[in-house]
C-alpha positions in Angstrom: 0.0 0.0 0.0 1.3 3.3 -0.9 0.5 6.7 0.9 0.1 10.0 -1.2 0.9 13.1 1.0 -1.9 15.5 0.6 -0.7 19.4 0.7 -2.5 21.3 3.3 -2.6 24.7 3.2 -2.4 26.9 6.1 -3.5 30.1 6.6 -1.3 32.7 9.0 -2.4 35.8 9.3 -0.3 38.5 11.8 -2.7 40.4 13.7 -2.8 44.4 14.7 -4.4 44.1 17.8 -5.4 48.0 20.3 -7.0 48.5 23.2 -8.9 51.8 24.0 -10.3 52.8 27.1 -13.0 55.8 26.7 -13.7 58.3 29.3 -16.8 59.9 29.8 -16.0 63.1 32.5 -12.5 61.5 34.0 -14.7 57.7 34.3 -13.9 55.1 31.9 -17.1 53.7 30.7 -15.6 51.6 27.2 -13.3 49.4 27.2 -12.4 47.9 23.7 -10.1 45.4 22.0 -9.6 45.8 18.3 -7.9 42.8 15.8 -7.6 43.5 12.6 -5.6 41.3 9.9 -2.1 43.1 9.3 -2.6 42.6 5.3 -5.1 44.7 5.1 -3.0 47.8 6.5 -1.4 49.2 3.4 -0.4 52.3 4.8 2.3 53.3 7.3 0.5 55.1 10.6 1.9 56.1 13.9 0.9 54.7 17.2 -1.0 57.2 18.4 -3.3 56.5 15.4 -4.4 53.2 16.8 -5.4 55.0 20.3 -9.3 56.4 19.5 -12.0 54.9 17.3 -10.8 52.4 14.6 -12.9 52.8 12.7 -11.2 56.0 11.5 -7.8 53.8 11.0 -9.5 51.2 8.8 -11.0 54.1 6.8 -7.4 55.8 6.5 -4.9 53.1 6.5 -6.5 50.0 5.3 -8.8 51.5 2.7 -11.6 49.8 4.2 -14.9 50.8 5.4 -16.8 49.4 7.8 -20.3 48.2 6.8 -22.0 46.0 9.2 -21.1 44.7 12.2 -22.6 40.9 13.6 -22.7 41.0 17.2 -23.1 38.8 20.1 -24.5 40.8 23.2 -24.2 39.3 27.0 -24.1 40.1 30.3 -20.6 39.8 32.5 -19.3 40.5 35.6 -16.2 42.7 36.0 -13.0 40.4 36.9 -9.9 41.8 38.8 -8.4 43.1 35.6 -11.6 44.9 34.4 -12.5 46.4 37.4 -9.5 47.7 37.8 -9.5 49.2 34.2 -13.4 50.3 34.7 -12.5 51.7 39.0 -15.4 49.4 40.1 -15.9 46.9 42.7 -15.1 43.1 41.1 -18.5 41.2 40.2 -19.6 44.6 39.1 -22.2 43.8 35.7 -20.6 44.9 32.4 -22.5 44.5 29.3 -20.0 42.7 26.7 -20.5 43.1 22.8 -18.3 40.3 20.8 -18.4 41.6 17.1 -17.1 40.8 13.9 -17.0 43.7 11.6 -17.8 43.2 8.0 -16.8 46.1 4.6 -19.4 46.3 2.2 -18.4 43.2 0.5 -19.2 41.1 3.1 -16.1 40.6 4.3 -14.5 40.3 7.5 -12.1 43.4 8.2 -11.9 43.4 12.2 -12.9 41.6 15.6 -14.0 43.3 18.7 -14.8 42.7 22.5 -16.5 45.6 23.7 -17.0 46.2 28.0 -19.3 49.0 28.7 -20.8 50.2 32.4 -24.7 49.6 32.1 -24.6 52.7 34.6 -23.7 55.2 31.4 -24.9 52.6 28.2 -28.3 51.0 27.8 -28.8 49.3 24.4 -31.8 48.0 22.5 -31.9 46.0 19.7 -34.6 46.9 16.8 -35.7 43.0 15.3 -36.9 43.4 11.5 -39.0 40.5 10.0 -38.9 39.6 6.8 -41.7 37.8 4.5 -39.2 36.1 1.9 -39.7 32.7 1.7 -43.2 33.0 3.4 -46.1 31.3 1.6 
């Protein structure tokens, strides 16, 4: 019996990865993580460029622009490392956004986890139902 190696291709992509904590009067009240595949920056940027909203940095140095965004929304409680970023008692409730971002192709540009302090944020979520398919 004779064994044929089969190529397999992997996939490695470096990632850009920032963290931003936004302040609303001296209080941090966002804390976010940003990832975003290094091929798709096709500009040089400074540091300080990465520190504020992202979305602004894909725009300017990746060329892309964000379309969409699909996003899974819980509750969590603040551990020792969050609240100390967020100055609040741990077991303090955070509301927690995991996202994936999408340009207006469809495709993935960036990943985020999103903390916010339900005592500043409340969110609601606006469900649209469609008839396709529907006899």
């Amino acid at each position: 019996m004779t064994r044929k190696r089969q190529p397999i291709a992997w996939i490695v992509a470096l990632l850009l990865t920032t963290a931003n904590i936004f302040l609303a009067d001296d209080v941090p009240v966002i804390y976010c993580i940003d990832i975003i595949p290094a091929n798709l920056v096709n500009q040089a940027y400074r540091d300080e460029e990465l520190h504020g909203p992202v979305y602004t940095f894909l725009e300017r140095r990746c060329h892309q622009r964000l379309d969409h965004n699909i996003a899974e929304l819980l509750p969590v409680v603040a551990d020792s490392r969050l609240s100390e970023l967020f100055q609040c008692p741990p077991g303090s409730p955070l509301h927690y956004f995991e996202e994936i971002g999408f340009n207006g192709a469809g495709v993935p540009i960036i990943y985020s986890e999103e903390y916010y302090r339900p005592d500043y944020f409340s969110f609601h979520v606006i469900r649209k139902m469609t008839t396709s398919g529907r006899k």
